[in-house]
C-alpha positions in Angstrom: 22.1 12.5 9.3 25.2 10.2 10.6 26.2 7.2 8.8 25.4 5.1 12.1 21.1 6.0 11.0 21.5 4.1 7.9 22.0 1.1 9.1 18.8 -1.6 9.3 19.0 -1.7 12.7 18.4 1.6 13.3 14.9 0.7 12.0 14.3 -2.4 14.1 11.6 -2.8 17.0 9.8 -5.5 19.7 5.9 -5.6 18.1 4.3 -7.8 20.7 2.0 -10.2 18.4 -1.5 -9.5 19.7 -0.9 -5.8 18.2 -1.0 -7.0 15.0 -4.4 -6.3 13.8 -6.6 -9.4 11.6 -9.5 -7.4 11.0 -10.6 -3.3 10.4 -11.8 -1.0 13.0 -15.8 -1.2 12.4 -17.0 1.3 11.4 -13.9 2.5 9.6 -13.8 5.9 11.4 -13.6 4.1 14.9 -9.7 3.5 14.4 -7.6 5.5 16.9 -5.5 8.5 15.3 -2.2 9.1 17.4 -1.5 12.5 16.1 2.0 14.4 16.4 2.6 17.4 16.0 6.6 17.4 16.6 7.3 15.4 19.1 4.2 16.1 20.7 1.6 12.7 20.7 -2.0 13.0 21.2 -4.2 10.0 21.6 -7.4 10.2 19.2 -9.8 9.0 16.8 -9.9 8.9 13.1 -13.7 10.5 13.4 -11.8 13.3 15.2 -9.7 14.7 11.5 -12.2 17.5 11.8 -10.1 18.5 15.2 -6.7 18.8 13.7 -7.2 19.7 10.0 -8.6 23.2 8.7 -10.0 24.4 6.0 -6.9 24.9 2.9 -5.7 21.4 3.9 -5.3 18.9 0.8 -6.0 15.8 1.3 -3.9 13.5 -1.4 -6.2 10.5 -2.0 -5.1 7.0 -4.2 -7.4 6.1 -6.0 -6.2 2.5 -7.3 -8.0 -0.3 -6.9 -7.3 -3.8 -5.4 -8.0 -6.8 -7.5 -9.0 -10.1 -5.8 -5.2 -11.6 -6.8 -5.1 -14.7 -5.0 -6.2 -18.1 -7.0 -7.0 -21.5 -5.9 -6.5 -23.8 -9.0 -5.8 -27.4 -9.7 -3.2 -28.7 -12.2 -4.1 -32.2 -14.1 -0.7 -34.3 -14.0 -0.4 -37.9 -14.4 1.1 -40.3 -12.0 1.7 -44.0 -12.0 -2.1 -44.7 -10.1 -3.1 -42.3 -13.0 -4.2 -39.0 -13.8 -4.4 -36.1 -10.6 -5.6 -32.9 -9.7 -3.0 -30.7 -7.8 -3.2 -28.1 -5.8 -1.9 -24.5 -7.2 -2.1 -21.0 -5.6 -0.8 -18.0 -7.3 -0.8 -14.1 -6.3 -1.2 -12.1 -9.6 0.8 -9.2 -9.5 0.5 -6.8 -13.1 -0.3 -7.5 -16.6 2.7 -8.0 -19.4 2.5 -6.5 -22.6 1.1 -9.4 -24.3 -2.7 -9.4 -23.8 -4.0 -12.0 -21.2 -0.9 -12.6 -19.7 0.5 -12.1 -16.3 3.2 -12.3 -14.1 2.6 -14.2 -10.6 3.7 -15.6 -7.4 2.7 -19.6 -7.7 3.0 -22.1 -5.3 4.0 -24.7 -5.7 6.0 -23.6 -9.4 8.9 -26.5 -9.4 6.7 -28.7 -10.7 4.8 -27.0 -13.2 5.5 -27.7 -16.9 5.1 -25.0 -19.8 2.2 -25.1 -21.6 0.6 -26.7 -18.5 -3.3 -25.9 -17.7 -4.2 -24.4 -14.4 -8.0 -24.6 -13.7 -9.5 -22.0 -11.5 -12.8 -21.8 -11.8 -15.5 -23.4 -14.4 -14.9 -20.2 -16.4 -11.2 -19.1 -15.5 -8.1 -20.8 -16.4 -4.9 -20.5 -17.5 -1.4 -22.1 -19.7 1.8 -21.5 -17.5 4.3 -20.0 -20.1 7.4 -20.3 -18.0 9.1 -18.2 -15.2 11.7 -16.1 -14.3 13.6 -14.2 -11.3 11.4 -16.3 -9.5 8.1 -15.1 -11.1 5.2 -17.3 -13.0 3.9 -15.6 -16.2 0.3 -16.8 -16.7 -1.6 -16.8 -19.6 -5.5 -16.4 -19.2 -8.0 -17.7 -21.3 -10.2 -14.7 -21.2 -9.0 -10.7 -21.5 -10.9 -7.4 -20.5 -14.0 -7.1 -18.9 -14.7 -11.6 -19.4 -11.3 -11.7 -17.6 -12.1 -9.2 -14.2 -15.6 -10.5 -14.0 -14.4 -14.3 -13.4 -11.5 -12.9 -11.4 -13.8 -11.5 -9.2 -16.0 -14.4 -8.9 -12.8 -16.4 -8.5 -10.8 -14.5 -6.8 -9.8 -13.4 -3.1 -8.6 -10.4 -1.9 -4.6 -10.8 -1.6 -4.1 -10.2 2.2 -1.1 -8.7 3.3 1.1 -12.1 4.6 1.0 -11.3 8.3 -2.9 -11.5 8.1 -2.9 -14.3 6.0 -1.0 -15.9 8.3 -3.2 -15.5 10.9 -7.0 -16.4 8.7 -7.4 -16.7 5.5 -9.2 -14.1 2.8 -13.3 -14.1 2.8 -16.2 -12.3 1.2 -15.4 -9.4 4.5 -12.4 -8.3 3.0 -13.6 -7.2 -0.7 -15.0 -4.8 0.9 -12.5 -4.2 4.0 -9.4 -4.2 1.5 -10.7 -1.8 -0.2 -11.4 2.3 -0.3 -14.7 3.9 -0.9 -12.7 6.0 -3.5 -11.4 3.0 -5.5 -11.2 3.7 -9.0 -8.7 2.6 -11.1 -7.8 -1.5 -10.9 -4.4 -2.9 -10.6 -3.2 -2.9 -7.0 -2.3 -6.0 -5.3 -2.0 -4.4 -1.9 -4.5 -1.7 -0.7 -3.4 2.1 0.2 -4.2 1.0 4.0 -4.3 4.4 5.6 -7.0 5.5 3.4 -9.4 2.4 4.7 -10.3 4.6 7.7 -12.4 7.0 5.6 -16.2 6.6 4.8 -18.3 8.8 2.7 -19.7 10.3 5.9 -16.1 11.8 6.7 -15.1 12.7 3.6 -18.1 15.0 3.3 -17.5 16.6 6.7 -14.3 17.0 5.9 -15.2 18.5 2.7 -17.9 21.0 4.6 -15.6 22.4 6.9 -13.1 23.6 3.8 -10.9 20.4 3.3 -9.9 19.6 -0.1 -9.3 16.3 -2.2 -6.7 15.3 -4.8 -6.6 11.6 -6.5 -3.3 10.8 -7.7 -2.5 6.7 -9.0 -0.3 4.6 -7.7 -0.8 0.6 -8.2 0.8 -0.6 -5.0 2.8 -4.0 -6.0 3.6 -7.0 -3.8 7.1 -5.5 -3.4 5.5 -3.3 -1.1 6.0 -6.3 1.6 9.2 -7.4 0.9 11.8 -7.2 3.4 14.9 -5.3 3.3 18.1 -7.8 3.6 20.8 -5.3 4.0 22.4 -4.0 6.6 23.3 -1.0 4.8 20.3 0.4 3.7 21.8 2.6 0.8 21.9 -0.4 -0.8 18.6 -1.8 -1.1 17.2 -1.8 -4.2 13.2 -0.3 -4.1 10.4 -2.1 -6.0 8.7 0.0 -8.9 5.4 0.8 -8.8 3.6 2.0 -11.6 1.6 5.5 -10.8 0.4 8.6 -12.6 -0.5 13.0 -11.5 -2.4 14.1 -13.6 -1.8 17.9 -14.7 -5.2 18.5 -12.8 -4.1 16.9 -9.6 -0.6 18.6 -9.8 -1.8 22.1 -10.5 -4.6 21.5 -7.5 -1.7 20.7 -5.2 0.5 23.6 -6.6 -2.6 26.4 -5.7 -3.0 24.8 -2.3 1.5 25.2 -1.5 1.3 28.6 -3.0 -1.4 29.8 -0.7 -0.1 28.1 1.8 -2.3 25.3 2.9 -0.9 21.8 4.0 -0.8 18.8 1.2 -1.4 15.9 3.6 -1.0 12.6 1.5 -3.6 9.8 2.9 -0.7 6.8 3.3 3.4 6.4 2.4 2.1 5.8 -1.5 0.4 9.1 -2.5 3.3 10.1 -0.7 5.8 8.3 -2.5 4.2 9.2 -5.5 3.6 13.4 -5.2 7.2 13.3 -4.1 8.4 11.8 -7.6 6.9 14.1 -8.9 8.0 16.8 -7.3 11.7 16.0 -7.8 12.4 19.1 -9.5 11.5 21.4 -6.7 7.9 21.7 -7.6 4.9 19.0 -8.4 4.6 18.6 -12.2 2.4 16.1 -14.0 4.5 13.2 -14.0 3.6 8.8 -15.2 5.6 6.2 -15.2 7.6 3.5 -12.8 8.8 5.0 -9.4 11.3 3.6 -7.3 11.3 6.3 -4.8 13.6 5.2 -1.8 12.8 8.1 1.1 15.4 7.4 4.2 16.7 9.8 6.6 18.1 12.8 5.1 15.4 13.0 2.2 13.8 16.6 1.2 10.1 16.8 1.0 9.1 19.0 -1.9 5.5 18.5 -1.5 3.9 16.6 1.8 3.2 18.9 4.5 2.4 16.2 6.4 0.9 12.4 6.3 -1.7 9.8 7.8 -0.7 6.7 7.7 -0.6 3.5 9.7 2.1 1.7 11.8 5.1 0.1 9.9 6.6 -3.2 10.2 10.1 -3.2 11.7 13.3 -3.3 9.4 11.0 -1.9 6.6 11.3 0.7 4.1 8.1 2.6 5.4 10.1 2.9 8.9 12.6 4.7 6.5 10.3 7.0 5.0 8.1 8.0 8.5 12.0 8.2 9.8 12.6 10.3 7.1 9.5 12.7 7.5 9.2 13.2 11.5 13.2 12.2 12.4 14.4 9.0 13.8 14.1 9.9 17.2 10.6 11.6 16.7 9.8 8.1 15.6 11.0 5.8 17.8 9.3 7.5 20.7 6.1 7.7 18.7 6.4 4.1 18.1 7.0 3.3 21.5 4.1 4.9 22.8 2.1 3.3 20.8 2.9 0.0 21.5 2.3 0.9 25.2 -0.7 2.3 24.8 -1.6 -0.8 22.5 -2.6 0.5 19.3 -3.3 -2.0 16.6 -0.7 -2.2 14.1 -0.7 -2.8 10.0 -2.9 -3.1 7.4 -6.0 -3.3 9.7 -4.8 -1.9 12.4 -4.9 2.1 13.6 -3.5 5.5 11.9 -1.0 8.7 12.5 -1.1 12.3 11.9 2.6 12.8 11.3 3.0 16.6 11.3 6.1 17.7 10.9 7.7 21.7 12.1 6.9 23.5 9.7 10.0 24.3 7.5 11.1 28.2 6.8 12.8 28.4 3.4 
C-alpha cells in the first residue's frame, strides 16, 4: 500500500444529500444488496442472501442492544424574575464503575453546576457530578431494572446525527433502531447492517445450511466521530467494549477449518472477530478494542462482510478500503451513488466478497 492511500483524502467522496436515508427499507428485507464479488457489482435485494450464500456460510451476528439514550430534561435555576426551568439534552453513552452513574453528551453543559438536579421524567432524574474531556457524568436516582424501565419510558432512541438532523427520534424507531436479535443492552448506536434481517430470513437462511454466531460489541458514540487528520496513521480509534465467547470462537474456528466463509453482519462483529483473532487464529477474547483496520490490514477471520454505505473521510471507508482495496471501493461507491442507493444507517447494504486468499 503506498504512503499517498493513507492520506484522508484518499477516503473522501460527493454524497448528493437526497441519498441519505431518514427512514428503513419497509419491510426490512426490501433494502437493495449491491453485492461484489471482486470487482464485479451486482444490483440486488437483501431478500435475495439466499442467492449468493451457501450452505457452510457463518453468519457473525451482534447481538447488543440499543438503549433509548437521548433525554429531554429541565434544570431548576434561579434568575432575577425568579426561579426557571431550562432546557437540558443529554446522550448517555456507558455506565462508570460507581453504580447509577454515567457518562454523557449534555447540551447545554457550561451552565450546569455540580450537584445540580436534572428532571427527566416524573420518575427519572438525575445530580450532574461534574465533567471532563468534554463529557457529563450523571448520577441517576434509580439503578438496575427501576433505572432501564424509566429510561425506556423516557427515553428516545439516539439517532445517528445525520438523521437527527433531518427529524427527530419517535416511537418508529425503537423498533427500526433495533435488531430482532438484540440481546444484550448497552449500545448507543445500532449494528446497522444487521437491521435488514427479519425472523423470516434468518430462518430461510438457516434451512438452506447457513449458520449463526453472536459475538458482543456495544457500539459507542465514537463510532460517529470524524477523523481530523490528514494522516490517518495518526488517528486515535474509540474503544468499544465487546466480548467472543469460547462457544462463538470455536463455532467460527470449525466453520475456517472446513472451509466455509465467516461473513460478519456489519464493520463491528467485524472489528470485533478480528481482535480476536490477532494471533492468527480466533480465540475467546473481552475487553476494550480499538481496532483501527486501514489499507494494508490482514484479515485473520472475515471471509467476507455485509454492511451498509460509509460516510466520507470515515474510518469505516478505511476498513471496506481495507477489505475489498481502495480502488475496488471507490468504483463500488461510485456506482452506487449512480444508481441511487440509499446510504447510512437506514439506508441499503453490500456483500463485499473479497478473492479468495491462497495461503
Amino acid at each position: 500500500i503506498g504512503a499517498g492511500l493513507m492520506k484522508l483524502s484518499d477516503f473522501d467522496f460527493d454524497l448528493p444529500d437526497t441519498l441519505i436515508a431518514v427512514r428503513p427499507a419497509q419491510p426490512r428485507t426490501a433494502a437493495r444488496l449491491l453485492v461484489a464479488q471482486g470487482a464485479e457489482i451486482h444490483d440486488a435485494r437483501v431478500s435475495d442472501l439466499t442467492q449468493w450464500l451457501r450452505a457452510g456460510d457463518r453468519l457473525v451476528l451482534n447481538d447488543t442492544r440499543v438503549i433509548p439514550a437521548r433525554l429531554t430534561g429541565l434544570r431548576h435555576r434561579d434568575s432575577t424574575q425568579g426561579p426557571v426551568a431550562a432546557k437540558i439534552e443529554a446522550t448517555l453513552l456507558e455506565p462508570q464503575a460507581d453504580a447509577g452513574v454515567w457518562s454523557a453528551l449534555v447540551k447545554p453543559m457550561k451552565k450546569l453546576k455540580p450537584c445540580e438536579e436534572i428532571v427527566f421524567s416524573d420518575s427519572l432524574r438525575a445530580t450532574f457530578e461534574g465533567a471532563g474531556d468534554g463529557l457529563a457524568y450523571l448520577r441517576f436516582n434509580l439503578t438496575g431494572d427501576d433505572f432501564d424501565a424509566a429510561l425506556n419510558a423516557a427515553g428516545a432512541m439516539p439517532l445517528p446525527p445525520y438523521i437527527a438532523a433531518k427529524r427527530p427520534a419517535d416511537a418508529r424507531d425503537k423498533t427500526d433502531y433495533q435488531t430482532v436479535w438484540a440481546r444484550h443492552s448497552g449500545a448507543v448506536a445500532a449494528p446497522t447492517a444487521s437491521l435488514h434481517f427479519d425472523a423470516a430470513l434468518l430462518e430461510t437462511l438457516r434451512a438452506m445450511g447457513v449458520e449463526f454466531t453472536y459475538v458482543t460489541l456495544h457500539v459507542g458514540a465514537g463510532t460517529f466521530l470524524p477523523v481530523k487528520v490528514d494522516d490517518i496513521t495518526d488517528h486515535k480509534m474509540h474503544a468499544e467494549w465487546g466480548q467472543v465467547s469460547a462457544q462463538a470462537a470455536a463455532e467460527i474456528a470449525a466453520t475456517k477449518s472446513a472451509g466455509g466463509r465467516v461473513i460478519p453482519v456489519g464493520t463491528t462483529a467485524l472489528r470485533l472477530i478480528e481482535t480476536a483473532g490477532q494471533g492468527g487464529a480466533i480465540a475467546a477474547w473481552e475487553g476494550d478494542t480499538e481496532i483501527f483496520i486501514t489499507p494494508g490490514f490482514r484479515f485473520n477471520v472475515a471471509d467476507a462482510l455485509m454492511t451498509n454505505f460509509h460516510l466520507p473521510r470515515s474510518t469505516l471507508m478505511m476498513l471496506v478500503s481495507a477489505l475489498m482495496g481502495p480502488d475496488v471501493i471507490r468504483a463500488i461507491y461510485s456506482h452506487a451513488i449512480d444508481e441511487k442507493y440509499r446510504f447510512f444507517s437506514y439506508g441499503d447494504a453490500s456483500l463485499l466478497i473479497p478473492p479468495r486468499k491462497r495461503d
